[in-house]
C-alpha positions in Angstrom: 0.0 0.0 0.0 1.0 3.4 -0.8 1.8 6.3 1.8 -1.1 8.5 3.0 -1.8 11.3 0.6 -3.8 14.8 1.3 -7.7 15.0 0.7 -6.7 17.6 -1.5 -5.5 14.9 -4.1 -8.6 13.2 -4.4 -10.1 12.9 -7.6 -13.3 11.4 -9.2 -13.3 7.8 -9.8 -11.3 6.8 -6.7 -12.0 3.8 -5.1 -14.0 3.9 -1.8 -13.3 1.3 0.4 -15.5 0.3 4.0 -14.0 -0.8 6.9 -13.7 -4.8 6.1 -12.3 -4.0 2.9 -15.2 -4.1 0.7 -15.8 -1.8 -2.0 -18.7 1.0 -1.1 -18.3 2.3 -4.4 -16.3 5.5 -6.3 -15.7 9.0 -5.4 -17.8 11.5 -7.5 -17.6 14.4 -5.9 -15.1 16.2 -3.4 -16.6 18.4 -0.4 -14.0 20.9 0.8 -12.8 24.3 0.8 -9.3 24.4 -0.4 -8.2 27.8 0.0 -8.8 27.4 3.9 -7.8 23.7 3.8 -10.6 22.4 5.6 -12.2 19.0 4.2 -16.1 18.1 4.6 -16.4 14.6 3.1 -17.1 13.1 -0.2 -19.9 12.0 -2.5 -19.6 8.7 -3.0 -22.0 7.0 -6.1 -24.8 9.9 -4.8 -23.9 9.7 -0.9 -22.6 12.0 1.4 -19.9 10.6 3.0 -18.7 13.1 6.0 -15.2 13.1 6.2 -15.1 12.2 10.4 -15.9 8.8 8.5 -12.9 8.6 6.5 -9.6 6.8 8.0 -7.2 6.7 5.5 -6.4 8.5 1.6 -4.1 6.7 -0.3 -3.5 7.4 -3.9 -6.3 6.0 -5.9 -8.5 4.5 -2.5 -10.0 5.8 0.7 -10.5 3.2 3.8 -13.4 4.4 5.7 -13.3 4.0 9.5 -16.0 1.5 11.1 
């Protein structure tokens, strides 16, 4: 597995993955505000996915906490 990258890398089409492994589905959408840096979530195959549920980024996947 890769190193941890920044929300701010995310891009559509990423793999979303829960917290056994499985896939929820693919990122569509990115919720955040990058001039001030702060990250809301994602929209994940048309759900909002807040981003206190998200563990881990690595490039191309995000592991959601359980």
């Amino acid at each position: 597995m890769t190193d941890p990258v920044s929300w701010l890398l995310i891009e559509p089409g990423w793999k979303v993955l829960g917290p056994g492994g499985k896939k929820v589905g693919k990122v569509s959408q990115v919720l955040g505000d990058e001039p001030s840096g702060i990250f809301h979530g994602l929209v994940v195959d048309g759900d909002e996915i807040l981003a206190d549920r998200i563990a881990t980024i690595h490039e191309g996947e995000i592991h959601l906490a359980s």
